[in-house]
N, C-alpha and C positions, 0 to 999 in steps of 0.2 A: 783194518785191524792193525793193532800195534802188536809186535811178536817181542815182549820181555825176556831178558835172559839175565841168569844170576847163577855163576858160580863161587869155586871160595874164594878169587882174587878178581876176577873180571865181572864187569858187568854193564849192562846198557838195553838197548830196545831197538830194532829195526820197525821202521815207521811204513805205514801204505805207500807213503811217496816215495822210497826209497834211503831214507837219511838215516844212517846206522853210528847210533851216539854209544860213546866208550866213558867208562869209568872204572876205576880201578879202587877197589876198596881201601882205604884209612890214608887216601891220596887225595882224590876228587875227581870231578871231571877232565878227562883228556881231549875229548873232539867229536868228531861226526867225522863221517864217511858218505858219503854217495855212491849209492849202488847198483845196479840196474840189473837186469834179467832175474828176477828170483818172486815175480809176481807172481798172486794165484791161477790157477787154485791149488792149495797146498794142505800139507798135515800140518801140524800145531802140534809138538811133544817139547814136553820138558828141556829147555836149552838145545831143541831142536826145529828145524825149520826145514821142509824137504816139495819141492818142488820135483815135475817130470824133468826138468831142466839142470836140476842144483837143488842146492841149499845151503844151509849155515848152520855150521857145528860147531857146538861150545867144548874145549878140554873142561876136565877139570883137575886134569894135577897140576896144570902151569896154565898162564893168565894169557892162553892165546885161545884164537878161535879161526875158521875154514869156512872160508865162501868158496864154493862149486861150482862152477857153470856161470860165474857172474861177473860181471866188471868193475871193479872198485874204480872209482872215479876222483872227486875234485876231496882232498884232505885239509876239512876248518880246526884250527887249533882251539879250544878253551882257552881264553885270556883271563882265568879267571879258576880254583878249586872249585869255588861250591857260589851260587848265589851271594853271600854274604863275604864274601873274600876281597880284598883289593885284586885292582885290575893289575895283571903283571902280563902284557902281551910277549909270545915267546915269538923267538925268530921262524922264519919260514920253516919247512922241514926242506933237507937237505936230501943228495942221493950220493946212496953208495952203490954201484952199480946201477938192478932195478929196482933195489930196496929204497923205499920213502922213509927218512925217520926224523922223529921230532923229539927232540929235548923240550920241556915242560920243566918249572922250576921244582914240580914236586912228582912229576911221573915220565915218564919215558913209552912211545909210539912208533912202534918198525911195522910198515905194509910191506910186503914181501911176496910178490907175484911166482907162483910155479907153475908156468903152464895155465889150463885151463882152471887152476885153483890160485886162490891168493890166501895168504896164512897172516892174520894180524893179532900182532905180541906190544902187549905190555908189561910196566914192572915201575914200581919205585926207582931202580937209575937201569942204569946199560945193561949191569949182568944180568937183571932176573928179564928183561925182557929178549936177550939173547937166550937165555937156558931154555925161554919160551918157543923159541923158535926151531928150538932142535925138536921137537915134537914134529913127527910125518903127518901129512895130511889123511893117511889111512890113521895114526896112531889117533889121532883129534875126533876124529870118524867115528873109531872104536868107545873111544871115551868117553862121547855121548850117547851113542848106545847102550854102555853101560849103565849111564845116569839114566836113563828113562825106564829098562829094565827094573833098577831100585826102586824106582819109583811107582811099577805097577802092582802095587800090592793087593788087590782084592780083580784080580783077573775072572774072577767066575763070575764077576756079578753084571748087571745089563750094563750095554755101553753110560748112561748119563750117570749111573754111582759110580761104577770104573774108573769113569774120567773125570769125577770130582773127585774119588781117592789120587788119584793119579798126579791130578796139578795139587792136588792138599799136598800128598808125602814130600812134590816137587818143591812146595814153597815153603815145608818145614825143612827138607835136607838142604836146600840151596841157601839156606837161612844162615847155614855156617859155615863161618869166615875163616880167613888166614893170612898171618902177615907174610911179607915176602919172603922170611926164614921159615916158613910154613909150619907156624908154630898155631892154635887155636889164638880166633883172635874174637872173639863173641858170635853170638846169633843176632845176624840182624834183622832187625824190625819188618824191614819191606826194601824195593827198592828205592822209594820217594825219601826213605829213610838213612843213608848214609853220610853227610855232611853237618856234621863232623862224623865219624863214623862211633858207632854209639849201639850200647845192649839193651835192653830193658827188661827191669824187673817183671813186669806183668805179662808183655808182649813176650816174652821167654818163656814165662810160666806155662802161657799156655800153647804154644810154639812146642816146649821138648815136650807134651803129651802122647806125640808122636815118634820121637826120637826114644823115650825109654822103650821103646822094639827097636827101631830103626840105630840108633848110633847112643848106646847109654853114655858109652862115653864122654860125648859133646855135650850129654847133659851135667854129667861129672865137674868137670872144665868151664861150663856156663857158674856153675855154683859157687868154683872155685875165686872167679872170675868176678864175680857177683858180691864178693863178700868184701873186696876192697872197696864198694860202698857204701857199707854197715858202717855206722858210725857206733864211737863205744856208749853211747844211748841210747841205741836201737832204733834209730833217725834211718831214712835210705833217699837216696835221690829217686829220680824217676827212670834213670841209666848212669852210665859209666862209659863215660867218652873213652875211646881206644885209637885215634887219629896216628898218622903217622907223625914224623920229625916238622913234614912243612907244615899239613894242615893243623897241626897242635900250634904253631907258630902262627899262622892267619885266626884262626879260633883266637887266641889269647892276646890279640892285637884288635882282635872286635871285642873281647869282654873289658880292654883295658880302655878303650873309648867309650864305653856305655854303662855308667854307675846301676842303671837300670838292668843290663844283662851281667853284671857280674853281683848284683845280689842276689838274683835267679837261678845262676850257674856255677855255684864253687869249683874253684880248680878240680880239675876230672868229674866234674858230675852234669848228668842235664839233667836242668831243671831239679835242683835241691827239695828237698825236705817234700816226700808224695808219701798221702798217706797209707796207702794201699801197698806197698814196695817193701817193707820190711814181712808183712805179713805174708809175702807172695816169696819170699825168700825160704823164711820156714818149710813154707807147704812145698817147695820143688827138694827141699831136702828129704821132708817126709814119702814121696812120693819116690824120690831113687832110693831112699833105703826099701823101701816095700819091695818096689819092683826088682832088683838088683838082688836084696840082702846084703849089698857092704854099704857098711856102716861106718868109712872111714869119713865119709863126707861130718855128718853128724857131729863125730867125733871132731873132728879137726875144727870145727866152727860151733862149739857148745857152747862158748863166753857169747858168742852175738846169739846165736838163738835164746840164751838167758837174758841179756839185754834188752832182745826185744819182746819178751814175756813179760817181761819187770816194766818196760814204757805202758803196753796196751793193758797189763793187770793195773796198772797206778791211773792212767786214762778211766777206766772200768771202774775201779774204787771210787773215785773222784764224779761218777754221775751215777750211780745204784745200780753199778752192776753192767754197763755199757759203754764203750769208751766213745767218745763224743769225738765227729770231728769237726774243729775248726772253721770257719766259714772261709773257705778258700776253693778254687779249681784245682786243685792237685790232686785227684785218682785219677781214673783211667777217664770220667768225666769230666775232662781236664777243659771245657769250655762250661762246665757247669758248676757255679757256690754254693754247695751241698754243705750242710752243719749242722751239727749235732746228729743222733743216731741213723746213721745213712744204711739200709735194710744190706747193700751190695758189701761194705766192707766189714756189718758186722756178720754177715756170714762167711768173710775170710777167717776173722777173728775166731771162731766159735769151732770152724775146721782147723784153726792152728793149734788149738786146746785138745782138739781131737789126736792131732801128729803127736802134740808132743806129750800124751797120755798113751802111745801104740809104741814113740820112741823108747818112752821108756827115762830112768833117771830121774835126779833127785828134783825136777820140776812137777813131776808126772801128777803126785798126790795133791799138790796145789792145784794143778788143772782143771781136773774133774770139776771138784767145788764151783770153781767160774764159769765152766760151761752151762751147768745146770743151773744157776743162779742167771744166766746170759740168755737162757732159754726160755727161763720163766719171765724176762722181762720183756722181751721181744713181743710178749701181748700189747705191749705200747702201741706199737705201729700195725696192729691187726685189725682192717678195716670189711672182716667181716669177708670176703669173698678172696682177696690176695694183701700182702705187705704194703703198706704204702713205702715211696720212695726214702723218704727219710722224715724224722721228726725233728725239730726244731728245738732247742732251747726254752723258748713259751709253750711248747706245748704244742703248736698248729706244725700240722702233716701237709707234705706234697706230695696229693692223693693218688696220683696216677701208678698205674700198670708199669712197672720196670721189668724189662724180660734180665736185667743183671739183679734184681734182688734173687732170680734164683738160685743164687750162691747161697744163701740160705735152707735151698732143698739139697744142692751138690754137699756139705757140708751136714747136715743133719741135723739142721737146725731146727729146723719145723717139723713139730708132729707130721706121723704121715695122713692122719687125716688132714688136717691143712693143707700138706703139701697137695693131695688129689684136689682138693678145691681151687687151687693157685693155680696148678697147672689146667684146669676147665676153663680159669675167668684169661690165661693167658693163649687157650687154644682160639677163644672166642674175640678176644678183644686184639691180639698180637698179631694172628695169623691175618695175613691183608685179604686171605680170599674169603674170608666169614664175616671183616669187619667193613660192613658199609658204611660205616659214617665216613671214611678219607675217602677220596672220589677217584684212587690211581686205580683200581682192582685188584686183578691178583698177580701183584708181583716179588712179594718174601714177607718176611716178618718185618715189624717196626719193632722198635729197641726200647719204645716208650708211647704209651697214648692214654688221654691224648695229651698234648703238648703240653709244657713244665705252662704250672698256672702263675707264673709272675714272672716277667720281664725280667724284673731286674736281677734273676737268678742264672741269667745266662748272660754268655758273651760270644761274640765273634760267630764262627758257623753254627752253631747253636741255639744262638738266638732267633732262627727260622724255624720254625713249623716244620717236620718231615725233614730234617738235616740233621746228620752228626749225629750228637747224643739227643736229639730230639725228634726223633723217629725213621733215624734210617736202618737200614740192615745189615749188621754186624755178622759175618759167618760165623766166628768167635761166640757169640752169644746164641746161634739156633744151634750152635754143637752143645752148648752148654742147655737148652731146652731140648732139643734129640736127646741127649743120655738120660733126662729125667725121665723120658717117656718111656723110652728101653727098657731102664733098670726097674722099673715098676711096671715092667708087663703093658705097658698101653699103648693102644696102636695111634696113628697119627706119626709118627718118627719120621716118617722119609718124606713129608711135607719141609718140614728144615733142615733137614740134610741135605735136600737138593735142587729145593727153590732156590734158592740163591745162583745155582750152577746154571740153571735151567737159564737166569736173567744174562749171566755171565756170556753162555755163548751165543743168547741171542741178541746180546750188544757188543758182541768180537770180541770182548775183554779177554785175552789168552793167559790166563792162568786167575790164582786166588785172587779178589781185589778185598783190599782193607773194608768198608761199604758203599754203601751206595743206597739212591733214592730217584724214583720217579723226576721229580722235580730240579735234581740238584746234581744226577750223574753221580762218579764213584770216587773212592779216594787211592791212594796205592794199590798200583799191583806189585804181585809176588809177595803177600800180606805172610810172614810166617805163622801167625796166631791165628789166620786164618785155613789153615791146615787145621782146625782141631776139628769139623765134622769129616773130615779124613780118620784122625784118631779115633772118632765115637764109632763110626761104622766097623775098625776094624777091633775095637776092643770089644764089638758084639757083633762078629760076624756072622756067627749061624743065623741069627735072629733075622739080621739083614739081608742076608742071601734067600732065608726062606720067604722073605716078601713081607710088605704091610699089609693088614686086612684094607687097609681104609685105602688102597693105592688104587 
């Protein structure tokens, strides 16, 4: 088992073998540790690890963390921020006393033995990993305590929802960062996820689903955050680089070698121009005004929310009522060339008409119009039992089952008879323990089946059968299928709520993972957007506690 941990400045993974890897968020990699006595059998909590012997405790007001009962051993430097960074080897670490410390050109490592505990600080230079170090080993103690407290939020329910709320809340509150002045520095994506250290529109979207109970504020601050990559045409990247002083400086010394990655990556943005990103902007606005009632978000960003009404109304004009996208990988299918009416984004679309029809304002009465014109067109793509993927320009459909088209039921898009019919052909065809045609059984939803019918519409992971966006299991997506089921009364819910979980610990993965697949293994752990069948269980909690019929 690998035991991931992720607070708002530190973060890394303690491995079976003992190799304890440090990073430090909007800095990069620092090093590995060797550690010994902290083997099983143990608990697994949220930036906690606890053996009869020890454990390893993560702070989280400063970027240290408390090994108990264990022996820190041989300290390898990172030569290196992130994979893609020039090699800059730093000198040995040095001692000051029994203190090990290593200068890095872009972060700072103090091992600091007390006794039978050892306290290891980091920081961007000297100071912040000294003020790390003034934290007690009971204070570090307490402070993980307190994180996994936070994070139990549905305590009455049996252990296996418990503990998928538990590491969901884990991987949405541990999602938010902070630079060394402990200012809000984004929600990050995952762990696999910080080099260059980077927000994203979508993976946000549905990441603070959680957080509007848990921390509205960070959702506030995400948006605020968010909007310096709204372009004044309602353009968005697919994130917003937020790197430190160095890795902003290796970052923009690989974009300045590769004509290829600097047309992909404008200054502060990854991966330019996603079409899905502007639309996912809107909707986190609408969503903290509802939840909240302040409306200053709204307010302060109503020229980009106009901008990007005016792009996807002008897209929408321009093909009879649907905005068409481009033949590119830029949604969240981002190994997939999805064009012309793609069923997943035009149900964002059709829910942002909804926002900004409840927001309210002088876009409101335009709204309506296009949603109901948006609705009626949407029969294009209706093949009779569910959506197809998307329609094409000529006219031919990529017939398959997408469990993201139901952004169209999340949305309200689809009549609700439709919608009861979609969600039968996706109980039948998605769920893996009903669908015998794949030959793995039952081990979660597929995200697509069966497989995209042309080659050349995929690329890279994708391009396999039962991988990626071509049929593996997104939690993000069976939270998005679990609330359909909830909110319309029908039972089957806690199948996707907690399939996933069930796969999770019976393959050691300690905490949310991005997905994963029979065939292919899993992608990121500490997934924050996989936190959202956390959010679905607890925004229907009675339902949930009183149990599924079908369980």
């Amino acid at each position: 088992m690998t035991m991931p941990f992720m607070a708002p400045r530190l973060q890394g993974a303690l491995s079976a073998d003992g190799r304890l890897d440090l990073a430090l968020w909007a800095a990069g990699r620092l090093g590995s540790l060797r550690v010994t006595g902290l083997g099983g059998p143990g608990v697994a909590a949220p930036n906690r690890w606890e053996t009869p012997g020890g454990g390893l405790h993560i702070a989280q007001s400063q970027p240290a963390l408390l090994l108990r009962g264990a022996r820190a051993g041989r300290l390898t430097l990172a030569t290196r921020s992130a994979g893609w960074a020039a090699s800059h080897p730093a000198p040995p670490p040095r001692r000051e006393g029994d203190r090990r410390i290593a200068e890095l050109g872009w972060g700072v490592l103090i091992v600091d033995p007390r006794g039978a505990d050892t306290v290891i600080a980091a920081g961007a230079d000297r100071a912040e990993a000294e003020a790390a170090l003034r934290l007690s080993g009971e204070a570090i103690i307490a402070e993980a305590a307190a994180h996994v407290a936070r994070c139990d939020r549905l305590p009455g329910a049996d252990p296996l929802l418990r503990s998928m709320v538990l590491q969901g809340a884990h991987a949405a509150l541990s999602s938010i960062r902070r630079d060394q002045h402990g200012a809000f520095a984004g929600l990050a994506a995952g762990l696999a996820y910080s080099a260059p250290a980077r927000t994203y529109f979508r993976d946000g979207y549905w990441t603070l689903q959680l957080l509007l109970r848990a921390d509205p504020q960070a959702v506030a601050d995400e948006i605020d955050l968010l909007a310096k990559g709204v372009q004044p045409d309602g353009e968005a990247p697919s994130g917003v680089i937020l790197s430190g002083p160095a890795q902003s400086a290796a970052w923009e010394a690989l974009r300045a070698r590769s004509r290829r990655m600097a047309a992909a990556h404008r200054p502060g943005h990854w991966w330019s121009d996603h079409f899905d990103s502007p639309l996912f902007f809107v909707l986190m606005i609408g969503d903290y005004v509802r939840a909240t009632g302040d409306r200053r978000p709204a307010e302060r960003h109503a020229g980009l929310i106009a901008a990007i009404f005016e792009r996807y109304a002008g897209l929408a004009a321009d093909n009879d009522g649907l905005p068409a996208k481009p033949r590119h990988d830029r949604d969240w299918a981002d190994n997939v060339y999805r064009e012309g009416e793609v069923a997943y984004d035009l149900g964002l679309w059709v829910d942002v008409l909804h926002a900004i029809g409840w927001l309210g304002g002088p876009l409101a009465d335009r709204a309506a119009p296009l949603a109901a014109t948006a609705k009626a067109r949407l029969e294009r793509l209706w093949m009779g039992d569910h959506y197809a993927d998307w329609r094409r320009p000529d006219g031919s459909l990529e017939p398959h089952m997408a469990l993201d088209s139901l952004t169209l039921l999340r949305g309200d898009a689809a009549p609700a008879d439709k919608a009861m019919v979609v969600l039968e052909r996706a109980r039948m065809t998605l769920e893996s323990r009903r669908n015998t045609t794949q030959r793995w059984g039952d081990w979660g939803m597929l995200c697509a089946f069966p497989p995209f019918a042309r080659r050349e519409d995929t690329r890279a992971k994708s391009a396999f059968a039962f991988r990626y966006h071509n049929g593996a299991d997104w939690p993000w997506l069976d939270g998005l299928y679990a609330r359909e089921r909830l909110r319309r009364g029908l039972p089957g819910w806690r199948y996707p709520l907690t399939r996933w979980w069930e796969t999770c610990l019976a393959q050691g993965w300690a905490g949310a993972v991005e997905y994963f697949s029979p065939p292919f293994g899993r992608g990121s752990l500490l997934q924050g957007w996989s936190g959202y069948p956390a959010a679905v269980a607890l925004a229907f909690a009675d339902t949930v506690l009183a149990g599924d019929p079908e369980a």
